[in-house]
C-alpha positions in Angstrom: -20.3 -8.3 4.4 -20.1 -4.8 2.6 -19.5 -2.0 4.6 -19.9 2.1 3.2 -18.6 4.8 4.5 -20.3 8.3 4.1 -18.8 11.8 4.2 -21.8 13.8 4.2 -21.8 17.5 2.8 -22.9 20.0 4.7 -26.0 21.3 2.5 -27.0 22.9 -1.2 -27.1 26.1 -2.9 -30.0 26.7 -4.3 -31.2 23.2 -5.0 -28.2 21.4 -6.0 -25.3 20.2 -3.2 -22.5 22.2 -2.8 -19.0 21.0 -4.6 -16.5 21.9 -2.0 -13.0 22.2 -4.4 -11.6 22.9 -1.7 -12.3 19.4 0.4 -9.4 17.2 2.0 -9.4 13.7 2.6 -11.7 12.2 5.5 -9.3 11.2 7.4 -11.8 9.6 9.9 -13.4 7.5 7.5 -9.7 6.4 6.4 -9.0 4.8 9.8 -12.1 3.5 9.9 -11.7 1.7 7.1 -7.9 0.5 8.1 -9.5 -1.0 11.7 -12.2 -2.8 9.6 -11.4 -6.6 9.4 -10.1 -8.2 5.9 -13.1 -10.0 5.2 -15.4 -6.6 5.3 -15.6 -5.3 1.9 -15.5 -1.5 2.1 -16.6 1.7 0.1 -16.5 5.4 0.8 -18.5 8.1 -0.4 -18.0 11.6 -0.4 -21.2 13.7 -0.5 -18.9 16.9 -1.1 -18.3 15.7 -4.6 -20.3 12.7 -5.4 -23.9 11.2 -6.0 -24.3 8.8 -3.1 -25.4 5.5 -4.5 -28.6 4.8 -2.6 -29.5 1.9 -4.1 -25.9 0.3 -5.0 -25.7 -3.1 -2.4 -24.5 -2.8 1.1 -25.1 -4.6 4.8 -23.6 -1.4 7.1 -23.5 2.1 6.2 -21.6 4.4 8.8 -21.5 7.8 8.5 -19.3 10.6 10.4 -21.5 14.0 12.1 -20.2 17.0 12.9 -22.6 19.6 13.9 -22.2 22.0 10.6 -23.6 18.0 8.3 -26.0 16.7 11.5 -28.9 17.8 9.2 -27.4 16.1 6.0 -25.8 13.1 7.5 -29.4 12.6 9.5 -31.1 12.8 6.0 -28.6 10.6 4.7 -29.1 7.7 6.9 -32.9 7.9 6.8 -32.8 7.6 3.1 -30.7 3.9 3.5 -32.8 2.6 6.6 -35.9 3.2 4.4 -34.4 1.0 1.7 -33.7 -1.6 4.6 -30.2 -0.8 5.4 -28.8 -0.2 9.4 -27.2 2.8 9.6 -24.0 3.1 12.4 -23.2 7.2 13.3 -20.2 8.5 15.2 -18.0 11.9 15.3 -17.8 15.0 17.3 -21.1 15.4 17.1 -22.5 12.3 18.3 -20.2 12.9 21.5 -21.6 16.4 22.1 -25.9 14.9 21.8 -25.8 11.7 21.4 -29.5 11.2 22.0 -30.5 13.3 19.3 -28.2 11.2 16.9 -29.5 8.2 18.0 -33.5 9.2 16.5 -32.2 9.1 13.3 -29.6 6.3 13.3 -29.8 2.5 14.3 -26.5 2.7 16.1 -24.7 5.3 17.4 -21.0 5.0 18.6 -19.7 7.8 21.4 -16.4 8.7 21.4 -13.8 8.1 19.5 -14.5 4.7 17.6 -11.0 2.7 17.9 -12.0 0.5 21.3 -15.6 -0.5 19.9 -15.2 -0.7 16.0 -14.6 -4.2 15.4 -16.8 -5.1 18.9 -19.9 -3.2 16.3 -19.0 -4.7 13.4 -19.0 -8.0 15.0 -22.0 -7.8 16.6 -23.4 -6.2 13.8 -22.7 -9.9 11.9 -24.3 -11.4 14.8 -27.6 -9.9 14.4 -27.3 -8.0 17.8 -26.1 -4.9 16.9 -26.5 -2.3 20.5 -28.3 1.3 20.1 -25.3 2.3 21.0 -21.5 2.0 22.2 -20.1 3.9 25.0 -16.3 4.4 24.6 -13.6 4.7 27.2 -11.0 7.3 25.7 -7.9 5.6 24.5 -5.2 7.1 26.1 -2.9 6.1 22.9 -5.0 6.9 19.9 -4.7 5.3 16.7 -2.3 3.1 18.4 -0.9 0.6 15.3 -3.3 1.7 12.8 -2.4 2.8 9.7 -4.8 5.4 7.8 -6.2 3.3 4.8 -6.0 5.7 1.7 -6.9 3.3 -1.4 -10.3 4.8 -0.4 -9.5 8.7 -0.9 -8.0 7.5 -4.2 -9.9 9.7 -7.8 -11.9 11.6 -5.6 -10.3 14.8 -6.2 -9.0 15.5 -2.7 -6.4 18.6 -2.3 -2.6 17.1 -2.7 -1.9 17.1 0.8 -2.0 14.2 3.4 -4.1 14.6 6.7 -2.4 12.5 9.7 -2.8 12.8 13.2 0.1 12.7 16.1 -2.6 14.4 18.7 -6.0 14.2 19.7 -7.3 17.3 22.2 -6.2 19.9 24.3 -5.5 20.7 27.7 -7.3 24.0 27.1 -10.4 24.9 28.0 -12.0 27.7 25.8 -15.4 28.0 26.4 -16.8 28.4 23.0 -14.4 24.8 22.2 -16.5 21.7 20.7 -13.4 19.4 21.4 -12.9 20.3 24.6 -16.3 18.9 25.5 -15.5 16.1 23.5 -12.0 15.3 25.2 -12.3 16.5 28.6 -10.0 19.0 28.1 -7.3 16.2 27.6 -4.5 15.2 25.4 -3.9 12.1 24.2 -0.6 11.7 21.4 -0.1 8.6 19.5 3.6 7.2 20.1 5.9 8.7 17.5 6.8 5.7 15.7 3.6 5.1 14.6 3.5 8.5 13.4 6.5 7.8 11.2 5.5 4.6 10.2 2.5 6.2 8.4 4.3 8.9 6.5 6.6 6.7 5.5 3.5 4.2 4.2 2.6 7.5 2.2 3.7 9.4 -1.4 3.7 12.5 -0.3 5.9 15.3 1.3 3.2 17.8 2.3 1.3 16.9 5.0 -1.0 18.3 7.5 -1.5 16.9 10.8 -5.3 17.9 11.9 -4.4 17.7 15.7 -5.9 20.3 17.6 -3.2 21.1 19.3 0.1 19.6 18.0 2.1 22.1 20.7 -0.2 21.1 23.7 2.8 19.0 25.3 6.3 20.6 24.7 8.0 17.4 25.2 5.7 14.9 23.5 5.8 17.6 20.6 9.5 17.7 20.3 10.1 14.2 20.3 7.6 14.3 17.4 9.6 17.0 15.2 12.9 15.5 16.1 11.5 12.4 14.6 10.4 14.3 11.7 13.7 16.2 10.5 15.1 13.3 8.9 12.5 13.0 6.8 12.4 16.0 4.7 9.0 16.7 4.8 6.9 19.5 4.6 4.0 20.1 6.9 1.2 22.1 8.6 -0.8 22.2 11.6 -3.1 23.7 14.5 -0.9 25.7 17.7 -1.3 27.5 20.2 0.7 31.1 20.3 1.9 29.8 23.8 4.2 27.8 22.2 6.8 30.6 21.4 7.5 31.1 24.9 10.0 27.6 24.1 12.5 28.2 21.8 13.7 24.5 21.7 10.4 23.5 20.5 10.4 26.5 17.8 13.5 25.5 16.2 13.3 21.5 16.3 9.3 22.6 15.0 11.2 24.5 12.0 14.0 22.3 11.3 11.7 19.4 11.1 9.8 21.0 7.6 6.6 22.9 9.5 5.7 25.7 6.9 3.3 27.5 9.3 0.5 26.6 11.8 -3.5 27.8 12.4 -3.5 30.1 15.1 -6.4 30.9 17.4 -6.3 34.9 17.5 -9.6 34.7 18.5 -9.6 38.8 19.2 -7.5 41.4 19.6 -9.3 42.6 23.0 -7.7 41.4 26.1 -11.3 41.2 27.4 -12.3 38.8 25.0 -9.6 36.9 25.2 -10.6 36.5 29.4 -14.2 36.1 28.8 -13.2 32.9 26.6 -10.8 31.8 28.7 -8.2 31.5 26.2 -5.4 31.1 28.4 -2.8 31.0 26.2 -3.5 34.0 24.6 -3.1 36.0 28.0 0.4 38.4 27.2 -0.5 41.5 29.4 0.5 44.0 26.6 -1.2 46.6 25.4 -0.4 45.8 22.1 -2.1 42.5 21.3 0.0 40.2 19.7 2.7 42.6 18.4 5.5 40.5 19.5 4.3 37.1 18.8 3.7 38.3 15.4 7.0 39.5 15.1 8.5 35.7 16.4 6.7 34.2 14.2 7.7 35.9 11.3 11.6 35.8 12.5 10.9 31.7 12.3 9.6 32.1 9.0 6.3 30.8 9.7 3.0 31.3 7.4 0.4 31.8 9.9 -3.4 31.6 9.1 -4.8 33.8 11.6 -8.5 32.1 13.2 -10.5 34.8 14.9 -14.1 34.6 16.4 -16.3 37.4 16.1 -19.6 37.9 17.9 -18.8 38.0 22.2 -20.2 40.2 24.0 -17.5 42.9 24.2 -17.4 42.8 20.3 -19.3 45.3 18.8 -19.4 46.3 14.9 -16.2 48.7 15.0 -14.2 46.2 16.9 -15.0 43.5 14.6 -13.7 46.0 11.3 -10.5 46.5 13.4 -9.8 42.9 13.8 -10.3 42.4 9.9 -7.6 45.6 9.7 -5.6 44.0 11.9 -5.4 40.9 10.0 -3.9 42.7 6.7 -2.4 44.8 8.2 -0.2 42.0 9.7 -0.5 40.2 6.2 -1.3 37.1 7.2 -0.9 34.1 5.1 -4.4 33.4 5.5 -7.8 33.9 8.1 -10.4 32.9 9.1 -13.1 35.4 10.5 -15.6 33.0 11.8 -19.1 33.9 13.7 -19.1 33.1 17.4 -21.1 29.9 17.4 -22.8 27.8 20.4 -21.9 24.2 19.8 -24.2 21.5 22.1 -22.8 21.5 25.4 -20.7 23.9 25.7 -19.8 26.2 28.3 -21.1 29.4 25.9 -24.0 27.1 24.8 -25.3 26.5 28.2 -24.4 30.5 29.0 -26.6 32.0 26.8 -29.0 29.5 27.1 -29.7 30.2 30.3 -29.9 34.3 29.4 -32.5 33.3 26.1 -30.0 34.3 23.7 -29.8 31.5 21.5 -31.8 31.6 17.9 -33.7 28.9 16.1 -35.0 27.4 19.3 -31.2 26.6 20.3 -31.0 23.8 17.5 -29.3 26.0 14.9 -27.5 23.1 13.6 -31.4 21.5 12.5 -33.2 24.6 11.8 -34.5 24.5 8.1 -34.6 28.8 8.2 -30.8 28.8 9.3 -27.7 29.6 6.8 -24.0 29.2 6.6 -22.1 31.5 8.5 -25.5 33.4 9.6 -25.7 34.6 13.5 -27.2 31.9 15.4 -27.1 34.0 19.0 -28.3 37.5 20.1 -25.2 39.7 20.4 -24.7 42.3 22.9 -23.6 45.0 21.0 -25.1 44.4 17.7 -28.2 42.9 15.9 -27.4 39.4 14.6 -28.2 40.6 11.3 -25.5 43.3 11.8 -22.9 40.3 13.3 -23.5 38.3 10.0 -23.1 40.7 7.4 -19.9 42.3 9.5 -18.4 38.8 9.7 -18.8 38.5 6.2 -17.6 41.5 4.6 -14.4 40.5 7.1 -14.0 37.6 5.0 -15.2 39.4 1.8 -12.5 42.2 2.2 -9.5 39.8 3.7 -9.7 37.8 0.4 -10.0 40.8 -2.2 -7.5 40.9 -4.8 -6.0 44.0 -3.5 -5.5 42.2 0.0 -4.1 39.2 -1.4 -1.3 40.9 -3.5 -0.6 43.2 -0.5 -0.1 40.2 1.5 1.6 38.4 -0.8 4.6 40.9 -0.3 5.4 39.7 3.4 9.2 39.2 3.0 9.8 37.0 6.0 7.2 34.5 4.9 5.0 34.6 1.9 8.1 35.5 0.2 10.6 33.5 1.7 10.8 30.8 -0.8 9.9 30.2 -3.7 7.6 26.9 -2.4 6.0 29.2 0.0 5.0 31.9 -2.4 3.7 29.2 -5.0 1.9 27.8 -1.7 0.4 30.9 -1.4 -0.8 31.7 -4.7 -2.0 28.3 -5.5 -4.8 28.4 -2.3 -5.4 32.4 -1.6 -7.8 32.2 -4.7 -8.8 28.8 -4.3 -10.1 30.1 -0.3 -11.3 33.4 -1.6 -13.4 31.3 -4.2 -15.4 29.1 -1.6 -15.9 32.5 1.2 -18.7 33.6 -1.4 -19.6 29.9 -2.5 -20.2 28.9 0.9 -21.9 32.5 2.2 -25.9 31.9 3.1 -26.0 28.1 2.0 -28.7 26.0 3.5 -28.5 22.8 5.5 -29.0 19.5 4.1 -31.1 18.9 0.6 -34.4 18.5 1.4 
């Protein structure tokens, strides 16, 4: 049996597919391949950089969805079921609407595949392959699986090695895809498995893509105290609550972390409480100005994630949060459009007061683009909410802005490995804002 494994891209410019020279290793697709069995022949494609062999001979072809590639990957797998070939899908998407992912698959798998892979392939040998595979969350992720890479190899991934200790969050921010998908749990793989795959590795930067590697204080600093003897460096996703713990803060530093994604979200305390972004709750007037100040005292390069577009934004705020992002020089940020993913707490809000665009299916909608408005704002049109959002971006990643930040003393300039750090992706980001900017969905 030969199975492939598809990374679909998320659509074209003009009429060619985008070339993201910025991608990263699917790191889903790499454990998928690792809990395939040893007698399953296996190939992965990577629509972000490569033709996809339609005609090339396979039995299975499964293929990961997120909501940004449901209109690729659904394309995708209709092109290899009309050549004859079942077609498996699974990923955050197929958790948040799984019914619509099941029109244009022959399988779909719900949840997080570990507890039903081998159960579908098996099946799949047995000519009874289900519709689809319900999963009970396992409560150890992962759990003695080792990512395969041989897969990623000459694809031209960034040199960096994605790895997970965490799945989830505890959190419950109501614009939050994973969230949905977890419950609003955590879930940490045990550390020695952790270790056991960096060690199974080459390389010394590494970026673990859990969505919240702080959520547990103690699970989190059993992890870094694990990690110090290994002289690593590495990166991650944290919540700003985490500073409040200075144990965790120095074990986090000591065991090679170079900086962290932060969710900002906004710099207006009302914001922050119509999200319910708990951990972002300080009570001081001045947002954030002594968290930034921590941070920087631990050395820490910080790329700043705000979201732009709720209903106490309006176009003035939005400019002050881009302000407030060089102003505080940070490493890098993200100045991303308020968006309603399925299922949702904010999807099913402003569903019910008819503010949703393209018919609610944004994700589908041949007339919608890249980082366009996909809501009705309160305070703006959503013409006005795109282009704000994207002169954000647009002005953040300037030339003048990058040198400026590049001067931060206490952590753009700390060492010589995090200047070069900096340098080497500040133009490589700044690069794929205006690639990305207005591209369509899927090919056809």
């Amino acid at each position: 049996m030969k199975l492939t494994l598809i990374k679909p891209n998320i659509g074209r410019r003009e009429h060619s597919l985008y070339v993201d020279e910025a991608r990263m290793e699917p790191l889903q697709l790499g454990i998928l391949a690792a809990l395939t069995p040893d007698d399953v022949e296996v190939v992965m494609y990577d629509d972000r950089m490569e033709q996809i062999p339609y005609d090339e001979h396979t039995d299975l072809v499964a293929i990961t969805v997120e909501t940004f590639t449901a209109r690729r990957a659904y394309e995708i797998s209709e092109e290899f079921m009309r050549r004859g070939v079942r077609t498996v899908m699974g990923g955050m998407h197929a958790k948040l609407i799984p019914d619509e992912v099941s029109e244009h698959c022959d399988c779909v798998i719900v949840g997080d595949a570990e507890p039903v892979w081998k159960t579908m392939i098996s099946d799949f040998k047995a000519g009874s392959l289900k519709k689809r595979y319900d999963v009970v969350q396992p409560e150890c992720p992962q759990l003695n699986v080792i990512t395969r890479r041989d897969i990623f190899e000459g694809k031209g991934y960034l040199p960096i090695t994605l790895l997970q200790f965490s799945r989830g969050c505890s959190h419950k921010c109501s614009f939050c895809a994973s969230s949905v998908y977890f419950g609003a749990r955590h879930f940490c793989r045990p550390v020695e498995d952790v270790v056991a795959e960096i060690r199974a590795q080459k390389r010394k930067l590494l970026f673990f893509v859990d969505d919240n590697i702080v959520c547990s204080h103690s699970k989190a600093k059993e992890l870094f105290r694990a990690l110090i003897p290994l002289k690593i460096h590495w990166v991650s996703q944290g919540s700003i609550d985490m500073l409040a713990d200075r144990e965790l803060m120095t074990l986090m530093v000591k065991s090679g972390c170079l900086g962290l994604v932060i969710g900002f979200e906004s710099i207006s305390p009302d914001c922050i409480e119509q999200m319910n972004k708990n951990t972002n709750k300080n009570g001081s007037s001045h947002m954030y100005k002594s968290e930034i100040e921590q941070l920087r005292s631990w050395g820490l390069q910080t790329w700043a994630a705000f979201t732009v577009g709720h209903d106490g934004d309006t176009p003035e705020t939005i400019k002050a949060t881009c302000d407030f992002a060089i102003k505080n020089k940070f490493t890098f940020a993200a100045f991303n459009i308020l968006m309603p993913y399925p299922n949702t707490p904010l999807y099913e809000k402003l569903e019910k007061e008819g503010r949703l665009l393209y018919g609610g299916k944004w994700w589908l909608d041949e007339n919608y683009r890249f980082n366009y408005a996909s809501i009705v704002p309160e305070n703006m049109t959503p013409d006005e909410l795109t282009e704000i959002s994207f002169e954000c971006r647009a002005r953040f990643n300037s030339p003048g802005s990058i040198f400026t930040r590049a001067l931060e003393p206490h952590t753009n300039l700390r060492t010589p490995y995090r200047f070069f750090t900096y340098l080497i992706y500040n133009p490589l980001f700044r690069k794929e804002v205006f690639k990305k900017q207005g591209m369509k969905f899927g090919l056809k």
